[in-house]
N, C-alpha and C positions, 0 to 999 in steps of 0.2 A: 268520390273519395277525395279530400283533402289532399292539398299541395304541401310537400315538405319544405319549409326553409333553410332544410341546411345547403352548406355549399356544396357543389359538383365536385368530383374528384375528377383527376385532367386525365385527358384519355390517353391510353399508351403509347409515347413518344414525344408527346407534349409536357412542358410542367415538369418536376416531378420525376426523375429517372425511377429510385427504388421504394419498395414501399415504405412509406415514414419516412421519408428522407428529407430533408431539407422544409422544417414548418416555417412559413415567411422569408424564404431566402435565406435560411442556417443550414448551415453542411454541417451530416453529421460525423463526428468525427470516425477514423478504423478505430476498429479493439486492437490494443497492445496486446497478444497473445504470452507472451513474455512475461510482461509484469501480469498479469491476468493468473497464471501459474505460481508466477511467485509466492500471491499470498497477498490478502489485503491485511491491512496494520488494523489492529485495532487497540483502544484506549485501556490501557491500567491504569488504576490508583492506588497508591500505594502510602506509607509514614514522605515519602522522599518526596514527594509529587506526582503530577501526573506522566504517563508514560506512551507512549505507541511503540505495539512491539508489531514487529513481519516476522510469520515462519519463513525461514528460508529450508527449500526441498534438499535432499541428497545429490541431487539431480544437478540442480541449480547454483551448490556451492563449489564454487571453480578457484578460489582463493584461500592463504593462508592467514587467519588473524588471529589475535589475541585475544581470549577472555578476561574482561578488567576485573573479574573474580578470582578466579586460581589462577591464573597470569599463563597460564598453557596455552599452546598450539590449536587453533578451532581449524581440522585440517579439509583439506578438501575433498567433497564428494561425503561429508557429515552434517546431518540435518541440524540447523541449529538456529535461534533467533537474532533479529537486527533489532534493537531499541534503541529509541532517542526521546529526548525532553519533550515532552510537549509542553508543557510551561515555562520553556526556556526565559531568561533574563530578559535578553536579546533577541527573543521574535520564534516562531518556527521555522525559519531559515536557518536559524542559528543551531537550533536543537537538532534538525536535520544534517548539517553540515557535521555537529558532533557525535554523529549513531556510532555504534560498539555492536560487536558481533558478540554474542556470548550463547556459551551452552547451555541448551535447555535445563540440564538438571541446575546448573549455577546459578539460576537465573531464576528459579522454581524456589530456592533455596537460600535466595543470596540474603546478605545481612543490612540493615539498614545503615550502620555507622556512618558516619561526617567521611569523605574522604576528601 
C-alpha cells in the first residue's frame, strides 16, 4: 500500500489545542454571540445608492431613536432596522459612523427625494 504524503496531525496535547484551530500559527478568533444574533447587514441598492441595512431583534433594541422618515420615536424592545451608506463620500467608516435606526415599514416604503 502506498505512503500518504499528507502531513501528520499533532497528537493530543502537542500543536494544535482545538480542532482547526490555529493553521500556521493563527488564533482563531471567539464568536461574538451578540453581534451573531443581531443580524448580519447585508447590501441594498437603491435610486439613492448603495445601502447595508442590519435587522435589529425585539430583543436586542435597548434604545430610543429616531426615524429620519416620519421623525417618530423607534422605541425600545421594537424590531426595527440599522442602515448606513455604503458608498459613502468619505469611506465606510464614515457611512458607519452616520447609520439611522429606522422602521421597517419606513424603510420598506421610504421615498427617494434630495434631503
Amino acid at each position: 500500500m502506498p505512503r500518504s504524503n499528507r502531513p501528520r496531525r499533532p497528537v493530543s496535547g502537542k500543536g494544535a489545542s482545538a480542532r482547526g484551530a490555529g493553521r500556521k500559527g493563527q488564533e482563531v478568533p471567539e464568536l461574538d454571540l451578540e453581534r451573531a444574533r443581531a443580524g448580519i447587514a447585508r447590501r441594498e441598492s437603491a435610486p439613492d445608492g448603495e445601502w447595508m441595512v442590519r435587522t435589529m431583534t425585539a430583543k436586542n433594541a435597548e434604545k430610543t431613536y429616531i426615524c429620519p422618515e416620519c421623525s417618530t420615536a423607534v422605541l425600545p424592545g421594537v424590531a426595527h432596522l440599522v442602515v448606513w451608506k455604503d458608498d459613502h463620500l468619505f469611506g465606510a467608516a464614515a457611512g458607519l459612523a452616520e447609520r439611522r435606526h429606522w422602521h421597517t415599514n419606513c424603510w420598506m416604503s421610504r421615498s427617494y427625494r434630495h434631503r
